[in-house]
N, C-alpha and C positions, 0 to 999 in steps of 0.2 A: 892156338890158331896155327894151321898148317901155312908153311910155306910152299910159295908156288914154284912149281917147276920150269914151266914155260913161264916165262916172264915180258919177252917181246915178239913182234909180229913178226920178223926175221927167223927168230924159236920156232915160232907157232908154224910159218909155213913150212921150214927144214922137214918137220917132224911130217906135216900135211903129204911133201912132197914124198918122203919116202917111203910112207902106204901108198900112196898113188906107184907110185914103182914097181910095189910089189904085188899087187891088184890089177893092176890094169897096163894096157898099152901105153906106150909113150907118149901120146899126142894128148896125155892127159895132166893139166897141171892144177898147182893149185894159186887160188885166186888171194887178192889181198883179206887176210885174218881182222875179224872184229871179235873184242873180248867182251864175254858177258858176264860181270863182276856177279850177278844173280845165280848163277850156277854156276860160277868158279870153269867157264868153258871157252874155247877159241872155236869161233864158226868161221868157217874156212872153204869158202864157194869153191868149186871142181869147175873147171873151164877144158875147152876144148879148144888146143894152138898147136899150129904149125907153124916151122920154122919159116922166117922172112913175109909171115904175115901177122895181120893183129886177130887175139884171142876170136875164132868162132862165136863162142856165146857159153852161158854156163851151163851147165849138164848133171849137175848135185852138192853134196855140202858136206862134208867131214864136222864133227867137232870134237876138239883135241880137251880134255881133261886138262887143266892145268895145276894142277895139284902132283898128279902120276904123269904125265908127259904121252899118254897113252890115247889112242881115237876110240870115242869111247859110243859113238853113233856116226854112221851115214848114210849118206842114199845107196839104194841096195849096187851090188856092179852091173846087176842085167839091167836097170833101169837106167842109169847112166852111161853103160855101152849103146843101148837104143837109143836114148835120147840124140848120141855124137852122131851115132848116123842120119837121123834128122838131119841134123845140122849141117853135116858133110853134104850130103843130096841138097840141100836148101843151098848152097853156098860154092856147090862146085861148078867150074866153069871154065 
């Protein structure tokens, strides 16, 4: 049996966060990681925050392999670039 790589949700989002970095704009993070012992995977909701307010809303979902440490599916980046502007338009004021 393989040993896991990510092993906690503090892992799980590190790893979450710095695709998101390298993917997309900053105002993009990632949300709290639930592990699905069934595919050996960290699903890890994409949220949309600015700073000194609370998260917009989510906008897609990573999940991190944890076995390789690796994102190994997510929502596409034009679907979650559109979606943040919903959100932004919906919530600006």
């Amino acid at each position: 049996m393989e040993t896991a790589v990510i092993t906690t949700v503090s892992e799980a989002r590190a790893v979450a966060n710095a695709w998101l970095l390298s993917h997309l704009p900053d105002r993009f993070t990632a949300g709290i990681p639930a592990y699905d012992p069934t595919r050996s995977v960290w699903r890890i909701p994409v949220w949309l925050a600015y700073p000194q307010l609370a998260p917009l809303g989510p906008v897609g979902e990573l999940r991190v392999d944890a076995l390789s440490g690796y994102v190994k599916a997510h929502t596409s980046v034009d679907e979650m670039k559109d979606l943040a502007l919903k959100l932004y338009a919906h919530h600006r004021e």
